[in-house]
N, C-alpha and C positions, 0 to 999 in steps of 0.2 A: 359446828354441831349439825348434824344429819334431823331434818325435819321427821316424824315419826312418820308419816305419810311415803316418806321414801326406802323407808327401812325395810319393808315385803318388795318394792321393786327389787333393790340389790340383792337380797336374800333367792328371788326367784331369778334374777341373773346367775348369782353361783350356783346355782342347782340346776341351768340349762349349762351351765359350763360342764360340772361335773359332768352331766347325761350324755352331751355331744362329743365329748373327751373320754368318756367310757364306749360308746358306739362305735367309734373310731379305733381306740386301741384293743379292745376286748373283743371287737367284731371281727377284725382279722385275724386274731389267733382263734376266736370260734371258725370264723370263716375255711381256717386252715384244717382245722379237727373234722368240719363235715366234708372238707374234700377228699381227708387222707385216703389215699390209697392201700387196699388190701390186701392185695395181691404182687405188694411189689416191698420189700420189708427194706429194699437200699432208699427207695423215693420215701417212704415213710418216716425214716429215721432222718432223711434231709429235711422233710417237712417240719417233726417236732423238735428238731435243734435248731430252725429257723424263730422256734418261738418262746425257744427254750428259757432265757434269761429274760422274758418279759411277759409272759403268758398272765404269772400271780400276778404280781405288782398291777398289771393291767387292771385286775379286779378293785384294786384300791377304791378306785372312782367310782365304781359302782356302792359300793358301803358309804362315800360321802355323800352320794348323790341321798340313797335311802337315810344315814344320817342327818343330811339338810334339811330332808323334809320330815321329821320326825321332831327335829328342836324347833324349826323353824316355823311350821305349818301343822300343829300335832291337830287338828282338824280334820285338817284334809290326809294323816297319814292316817289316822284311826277308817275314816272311808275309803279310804284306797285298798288300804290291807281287808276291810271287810267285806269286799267285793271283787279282790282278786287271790284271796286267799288260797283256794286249791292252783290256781297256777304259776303262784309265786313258790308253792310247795314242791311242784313239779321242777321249777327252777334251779331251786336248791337241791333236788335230788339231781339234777345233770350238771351241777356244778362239782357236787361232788364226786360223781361217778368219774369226770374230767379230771378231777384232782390226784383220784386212787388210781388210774391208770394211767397215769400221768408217771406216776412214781414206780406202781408195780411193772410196767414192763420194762424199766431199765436192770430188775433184779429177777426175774423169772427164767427159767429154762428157754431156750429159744425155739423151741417147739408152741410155747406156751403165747409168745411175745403177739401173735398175732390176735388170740383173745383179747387181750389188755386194746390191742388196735383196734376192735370192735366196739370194745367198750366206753376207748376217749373216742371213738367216732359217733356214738350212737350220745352218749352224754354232751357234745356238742351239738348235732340235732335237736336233743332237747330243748337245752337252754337257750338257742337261738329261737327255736319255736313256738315257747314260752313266752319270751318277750316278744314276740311278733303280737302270740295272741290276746297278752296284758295291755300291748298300745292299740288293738283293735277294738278293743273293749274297753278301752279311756275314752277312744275316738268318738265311739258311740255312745258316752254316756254311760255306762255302765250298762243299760238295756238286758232286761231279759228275756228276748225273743230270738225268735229263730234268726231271722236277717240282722242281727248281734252278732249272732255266735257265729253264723257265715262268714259275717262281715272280716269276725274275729280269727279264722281259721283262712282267709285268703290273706290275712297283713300276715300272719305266722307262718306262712309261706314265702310272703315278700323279704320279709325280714332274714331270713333264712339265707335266700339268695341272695339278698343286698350282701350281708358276713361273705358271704362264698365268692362276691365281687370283689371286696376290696382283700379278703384272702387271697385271692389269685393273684392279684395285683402286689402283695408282698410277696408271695413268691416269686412274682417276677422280677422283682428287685432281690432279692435273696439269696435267688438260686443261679444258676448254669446248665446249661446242658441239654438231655430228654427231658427232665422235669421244667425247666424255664420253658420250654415249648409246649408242654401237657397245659401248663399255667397259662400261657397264652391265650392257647385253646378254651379253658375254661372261661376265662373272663369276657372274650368275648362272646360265650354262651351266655354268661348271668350278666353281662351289661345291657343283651338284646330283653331279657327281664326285666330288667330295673327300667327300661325303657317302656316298658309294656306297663309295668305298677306304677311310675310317675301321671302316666295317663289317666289309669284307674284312681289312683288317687286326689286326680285332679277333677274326674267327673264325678265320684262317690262323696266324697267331703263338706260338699254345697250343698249337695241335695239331701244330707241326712242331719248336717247340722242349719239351722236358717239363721242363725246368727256368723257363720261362716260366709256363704251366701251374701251377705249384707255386707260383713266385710273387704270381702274379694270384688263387690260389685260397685259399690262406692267409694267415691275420689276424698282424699287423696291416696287412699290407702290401694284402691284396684291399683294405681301407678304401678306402687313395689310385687302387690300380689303377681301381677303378669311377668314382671321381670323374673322371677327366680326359676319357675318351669321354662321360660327361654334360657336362661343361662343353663339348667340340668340338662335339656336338650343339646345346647351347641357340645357342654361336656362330653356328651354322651359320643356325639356325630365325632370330637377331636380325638378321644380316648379310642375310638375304632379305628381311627385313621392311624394312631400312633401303632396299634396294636397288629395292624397290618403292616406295620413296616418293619417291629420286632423281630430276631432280635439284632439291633447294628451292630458295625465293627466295633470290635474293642468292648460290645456289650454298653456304648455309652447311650441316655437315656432309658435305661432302665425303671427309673425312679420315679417316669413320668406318670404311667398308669396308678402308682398310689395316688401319688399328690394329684393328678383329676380325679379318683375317686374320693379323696380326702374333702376336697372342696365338693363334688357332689354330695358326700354326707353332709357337709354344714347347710349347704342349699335348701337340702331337703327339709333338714331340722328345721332351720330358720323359719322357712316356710310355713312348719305345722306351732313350731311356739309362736310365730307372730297372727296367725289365724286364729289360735285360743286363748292370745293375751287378753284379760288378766282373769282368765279362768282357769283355778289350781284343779278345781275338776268341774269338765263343763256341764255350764248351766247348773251347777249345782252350790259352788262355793268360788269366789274371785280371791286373791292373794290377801287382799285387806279385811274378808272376811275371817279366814283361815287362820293369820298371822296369831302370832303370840305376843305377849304384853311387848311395849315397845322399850320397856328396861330391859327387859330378858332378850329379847334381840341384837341391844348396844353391846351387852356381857358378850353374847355368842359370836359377834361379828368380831368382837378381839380375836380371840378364838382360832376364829375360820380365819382372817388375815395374815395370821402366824402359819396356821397348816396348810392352808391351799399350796401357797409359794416354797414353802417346805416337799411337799409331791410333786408341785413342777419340777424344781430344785433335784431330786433324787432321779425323777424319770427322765427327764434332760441327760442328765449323768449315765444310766444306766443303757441310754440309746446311744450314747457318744461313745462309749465304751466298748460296745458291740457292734458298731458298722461296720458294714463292708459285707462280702459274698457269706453266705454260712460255710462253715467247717464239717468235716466227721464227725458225728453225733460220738462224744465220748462221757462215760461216767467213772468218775472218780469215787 
């Protein structure tokens, strides 16, 4: 029998799963959308058949993740949604602008087809930017001030490019050719940012939250805090190195730049969940505040133990199924 006491940990474990499992698959095919090209309609159509049979499905995780916290924490979703309301709205509008152009330019006139690339490109800026500026404005507390909304409009920019890092980074695995070398190019443009924002992030974070601070400053916990920005770093300095040596014979190594940006994304995450553990929103409500009855939790963890491994389960499959270099973008 699961003590009640531990039933908000595990519940906030799943729902740092879902959130770092949707950053990761959802950010590379945003990533891929804000880089597409406009002017070139053969590298376009490589790019969206690169993300073709996994783009939707990607979103899944993002519905568990806001589903987790909705059964599991309806405290803390009733304040979150009430304080990130207009930009979670903005969200859903670039999600679905993503979606309709997604579909409309495979059926359009080909005069037309470069609109619709406008459109999943600019709906991808969105929604990346979106959630950059909804985790800038959790960072900060929700705050209503100007060095907020700053705060909040520099992470919607970080975030942005992080998507466009590990989007290039699938396309380097993806693709062949002038486009694997355009992708190259990219990432290590948005790797030299993501280098620049782990910084930022590391001197803005302590100083605007002091229970952050406290945490990062005192043992035994400073130990793990200083490890993770040494490991994003040495990533950083490998993934440049590899990226300068791209692309090899036979194209082998390819795979390398996702998977270190893959572990750069957990790093990061890590980082920022274990800095505001067990604050569901800081300084304002902790996990055992927020929680729901601990009967309604045991029900919901049936639940969620059935369907998590069930999305592993199908997403496993649907990646195994699709590896290897992308094809001609064909519609049936």
């Amino acid at each position: 029998m699961i003590a009640d006491h531990n039933l908000p940990v595990i519940f906030a474990g799943l729902m740092a799963l879902a959130i770092i499992v949707y950053a990761i698959l959802d950010g590379y095919d945003l990533g891929v959308g804000v880089l597409l090209p406009l002017d070139n309609t053969e590298h376009s159509d490589q790019m969206i058949a690169s993300i073709g049979p996994f783009w939707d499905a990607n979103e899944t995780w993002l519905v568990l993740a806001v589903g987790l916290l909705l059964i599991a924490f309806p405290e803390a979703y009733n304040l979150v949604l009430k304080e990130l309301y207009l930009p979670a709205f903005v969200l859903l509008i670039g999600l679905i602008l993503r979606g309709v152009a997604f579909d409309f330019r495979a059926k359009v006139h080909l005069d037309h087809k470069r609109t619709w690339d406008k459109v999943f490109k600019a709906g991808s800026i969105i929604s990346s930017a979106a959630q950059g500026y909804m985790l800038g404005m959790y960072v900060m507390g929700f705050e209503s001030t100007i060095s907020a909304h700053a705060f909040a409009i520099l992470s919607a920019f970080g975030v942005t490019c992080a998507y466009a890092l590990i989007g290039s980074a699938w396309l380097i695995m993806k693709t062949e050719g002038e486009l694997q070398l355009n992708a190259i190019r990219w990432a290590k443009l948005f790797g030299k940012i993501a280098c620049a924002g782990i910084i930022a992030v590391c001197v803005v974070n302590p100083l605007i939250n002091p229970f952050v601070l406290e945490r990062w400053t005192t043992a035994p916990y400073a130990y793990f805090m200083a490890i993770i920005p040494f490991i994003s770093f040495v990533l950083l300095f490998i993934g440049n190195a590899v990226l300068n040596r791209l692309p090899l014979k036979d194209d082998s190594g390819c795979w390398l730049p996702f998977v270190i940006t893959l572990v750069l994304f957990m790093c990061c995450f890590s980082g920022l969940a274990f800095s505001f553990f067990p604050w569901v929103v800081p300084q304002q409500l902790t996990i055992w505040q927020a929680a729901s009855a601990a009967g309604s939790l045991r029900f919901i963890l049936i639940g969620a133990l059935i369907v998590i491994p069930c999305i592993l389960a199908y997403t496993a499959f649907s990646y195994r199924v699709f590896w290897g270099k992308v094809e001609h973008l064909r519609y049936y």
